[in-house]
N, C-alpha and C positions, 0 to 999 in steps of 0.2 A: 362743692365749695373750693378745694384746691386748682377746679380747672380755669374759674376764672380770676383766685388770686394764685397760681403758682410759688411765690417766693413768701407763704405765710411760714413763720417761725413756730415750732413743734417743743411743745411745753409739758413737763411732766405736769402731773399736778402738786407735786410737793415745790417745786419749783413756783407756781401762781400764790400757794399756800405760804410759803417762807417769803415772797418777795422783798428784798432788800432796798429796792428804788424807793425813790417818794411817788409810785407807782397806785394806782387803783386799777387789780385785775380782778375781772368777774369772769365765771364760767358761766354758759351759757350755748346748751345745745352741741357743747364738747368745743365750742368755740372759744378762742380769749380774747377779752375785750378789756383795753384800757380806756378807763371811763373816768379818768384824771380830769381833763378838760370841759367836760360833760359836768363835775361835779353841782358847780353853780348855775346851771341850764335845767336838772331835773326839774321837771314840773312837783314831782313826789317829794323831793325837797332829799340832798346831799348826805342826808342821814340814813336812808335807805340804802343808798346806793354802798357808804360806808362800814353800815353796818353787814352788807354781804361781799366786800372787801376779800381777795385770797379762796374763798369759796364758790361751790359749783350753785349757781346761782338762778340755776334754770325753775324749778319750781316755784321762785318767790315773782321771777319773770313772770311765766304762765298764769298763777292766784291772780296777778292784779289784772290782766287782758289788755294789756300792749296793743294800741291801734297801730296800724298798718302802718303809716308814715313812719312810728317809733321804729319798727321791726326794720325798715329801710334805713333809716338816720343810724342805726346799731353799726352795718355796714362803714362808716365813719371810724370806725372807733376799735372794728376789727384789727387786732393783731398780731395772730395765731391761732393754731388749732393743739388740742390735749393729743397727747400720743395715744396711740392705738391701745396701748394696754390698760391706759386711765382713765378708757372712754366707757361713758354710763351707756352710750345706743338711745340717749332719748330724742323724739322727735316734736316734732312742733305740734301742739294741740292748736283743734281750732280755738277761738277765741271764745269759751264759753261762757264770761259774764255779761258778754252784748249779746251772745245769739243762743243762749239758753234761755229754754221758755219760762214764762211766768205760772209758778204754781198755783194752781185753783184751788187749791183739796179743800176749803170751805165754802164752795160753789154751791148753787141747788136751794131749796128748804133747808137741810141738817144744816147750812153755816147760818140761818138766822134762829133754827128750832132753840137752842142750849141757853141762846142770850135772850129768849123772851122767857123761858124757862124760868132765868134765876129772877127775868125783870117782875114776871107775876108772882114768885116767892116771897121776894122782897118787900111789892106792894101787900099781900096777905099778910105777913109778921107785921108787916108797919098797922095796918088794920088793927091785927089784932091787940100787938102791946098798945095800940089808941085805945082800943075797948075797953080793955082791963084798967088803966090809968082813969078812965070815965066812970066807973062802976063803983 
């Protein structure tokens, strides 16, 4: 990151955390990003982005699965990187809520066995409180 922005600004993180600007910095991948201008642009809507305001922001990034274009448009808004000492080392996951598979685990016979189960119970009670009411 340094080699193709050389003159980014080197930020503690107590520094991002105290900001005294009318500033919005988010960490993100030991990066700082002022996302001030950004605010009314989120698609996720300016409360999110808010609410991770001065903190390291990288796991709430990642949860939600930032398409490609967002992670490029980020570049925008880069304005530093965390110092060496207040760097977490985390890196980019892939995107796992688009290219995480879909769980089957009620595939096969057993995901319909259980609900016909309770369906012919239910018919049978129903039977039988008819019968007794008849009688």
């Amino acid at each position: 990151m340094t080699e193709e922005t050389p003159n980014l600004k080197v930020f503690r993180e107590a520094e991002v955390r105290d900001n005294k600007d009318k500033s919005t910095l988010l960490i993100i991948h030991d990066s700082v990003y002022d996302v001030t201008k950004f605010l009314e642009e989120h698609p996720g809507g300016e409360e999110v982005l808010l609410e991770q305001a001065g903190k390291d922001a990288t796991e709430a990034f990642e949860d939600v699965g930032h398409s490609t274009d967002a992670r490029e448009l980020m570049k925008d808004y880069l304005i530093g990187e965390l110092h060496e000492s207040d760097r977490k080392g985390t890196t980019i996951k892939p995107n796992t809520s688009i290219n995480a598979p879909v769980s089957n685990s009620g595939g096969g016979w057993t995901g319909w066995l259980l609900p016909l189960g309770v369906a012919l119970a239910a018919a049978f009670l129903y039977r039988y409180f008819m019968a007794q009411q008849n009688s």
